[in-house]
C-alpha positions, -999 to 999 in steps of 0.1 A, spaced: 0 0 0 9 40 -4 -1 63 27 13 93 34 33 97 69 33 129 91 66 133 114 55 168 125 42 160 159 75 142 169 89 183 170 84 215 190 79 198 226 101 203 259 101 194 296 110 214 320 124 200 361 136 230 369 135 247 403 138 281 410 139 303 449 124 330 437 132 346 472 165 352 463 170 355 423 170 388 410 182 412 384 209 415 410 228 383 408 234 388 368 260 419 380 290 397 380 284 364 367 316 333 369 320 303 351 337 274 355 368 265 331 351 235 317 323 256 304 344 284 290 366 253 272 356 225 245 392 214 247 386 203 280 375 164 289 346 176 313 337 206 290 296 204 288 291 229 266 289 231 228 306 260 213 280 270 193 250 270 227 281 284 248 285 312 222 246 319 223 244 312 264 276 342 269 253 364 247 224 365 264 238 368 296 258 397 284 227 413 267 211 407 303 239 435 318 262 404 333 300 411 333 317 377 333 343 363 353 367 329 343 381 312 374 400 334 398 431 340 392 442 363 423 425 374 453 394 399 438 387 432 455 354 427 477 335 450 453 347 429 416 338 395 434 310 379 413 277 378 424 269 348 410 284 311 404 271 286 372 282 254 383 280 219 363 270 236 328 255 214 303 243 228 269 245 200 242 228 181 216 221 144 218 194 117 210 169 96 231 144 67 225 114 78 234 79 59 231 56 67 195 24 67 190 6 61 154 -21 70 143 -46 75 114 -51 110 105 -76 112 79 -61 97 45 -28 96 59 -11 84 95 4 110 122 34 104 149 36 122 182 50 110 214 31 87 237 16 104 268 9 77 287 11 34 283 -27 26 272 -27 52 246 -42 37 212 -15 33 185 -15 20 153 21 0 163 37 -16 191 30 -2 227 69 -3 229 71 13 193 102 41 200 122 64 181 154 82 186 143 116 195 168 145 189 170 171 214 183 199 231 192 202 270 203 231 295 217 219 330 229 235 360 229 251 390 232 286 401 247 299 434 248 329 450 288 341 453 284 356 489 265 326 511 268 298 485 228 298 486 212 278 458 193 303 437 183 278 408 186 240 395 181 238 359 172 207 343 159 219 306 147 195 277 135 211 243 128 189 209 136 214 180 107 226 158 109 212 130 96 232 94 62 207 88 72 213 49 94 190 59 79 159 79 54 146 59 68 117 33 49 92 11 55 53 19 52 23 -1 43 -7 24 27 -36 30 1 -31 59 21 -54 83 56 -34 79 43 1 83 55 4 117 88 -9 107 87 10 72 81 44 95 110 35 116 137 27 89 126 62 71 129 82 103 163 67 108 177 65 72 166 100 64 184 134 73 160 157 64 139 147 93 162 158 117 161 196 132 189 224 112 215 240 129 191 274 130 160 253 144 183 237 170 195 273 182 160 286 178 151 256 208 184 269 227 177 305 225 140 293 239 157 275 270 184 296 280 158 323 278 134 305 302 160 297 328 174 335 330 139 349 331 137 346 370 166 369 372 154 396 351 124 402 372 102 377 355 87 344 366 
């Protein structure tokens, strides 16, 4: 058989664990702003950070007022001391399997990702995809007490352009789920652009500073 496949719903999804005291964040805390080394480095075997999320994670936080500090190099006068520590960075790419749900869409089938076991699907309850995505994690301190201002734990699935999800498959009935698979995994085009994955980022990094500009 022919039927036509629509990826779109896989895209444009994220989760959020993050934790926030919004007793003590503040536009206050961005004044002075360090980093670890491994974040400012990609030569580095801990670095986290992609050079392309840490280029876009330095902007915003300088386009936020923040004047950033490397690691200390001598004793700092008591009024250049940052006002805020980023510990544990993570801003990368990556892939995970995630559970898929199938299902008929009029004259063609759709894909999103299953919200919960029983939900009907035309494949497999364990039918799974690897998803890409993009993640933010860390924690911020506050420089004078060591007080934990934030724990960010950020998970964002790029948009993806719908002119480019939908494909047309030639199948037997009994191999669609398997057909689906193979074309989501064989085919490139499927998979978010560098400007869709920085759109996601830009979304995150957004989200997590907004506490300390005076928004929730």
């Amino acid at each position: 058989m022919e039927i036509q496949v629509n990826y779109s719903d896989l895209y444009g999804s994220f989760s959020s664990m993050t934790i926030v005291d919004h007793r003590l964040a503040g536009p206050a805390l961005l004044a002075r702003v360090q980093l670890e080394a491994a974040a400012l480095s990609s030569m580095r075997e801990d670095a986290g950070v992609e050079p392309w999320a840490r280029v876009l994670f330095l902007t915003e936080l300088g386009r936020r007022g923040a004047t950033l500090y490397g690691p200390p190099t001598a004793p700092m006068l008591s009024d250049a001391r940052p006002t805020l520590s980023l510990r544990d960075l993570y801003l990368g790419t990556g892939t995970s399997p995630l559970d898929v749900i199938v299902k008929e869409q009029g004259d063609r089938v759709g894909l999103g990702l299953r919200s919960f076991s029983e939900e009907a699907s035309l494949c497999p309850q364990d039918f799974a995809l690897d998803i890409p995505y993009f993640a933010l994690h860390g924690t911020a301190q506050r420089t004078e007490d060591g007080a934990l201002v934030a724990t960010w734990h950020e998970v964002a699935i790029p948009q993806v352009d719908p002119e480019r999800t939908l494909r047309t498959l030639s199948t037997p009935a009994a191999q669609l789920c398997d057909t689906i698979a193979a074309v989501y995994s064989a085919d490139d085009t499927l998979r978010p652009s560098g400007t869709e994955y920085e759109a996601a980022a830009t979304a995150l990094i957004g989200r997590v500073l907004r506490p300390f500009i005076g928004e929730e």
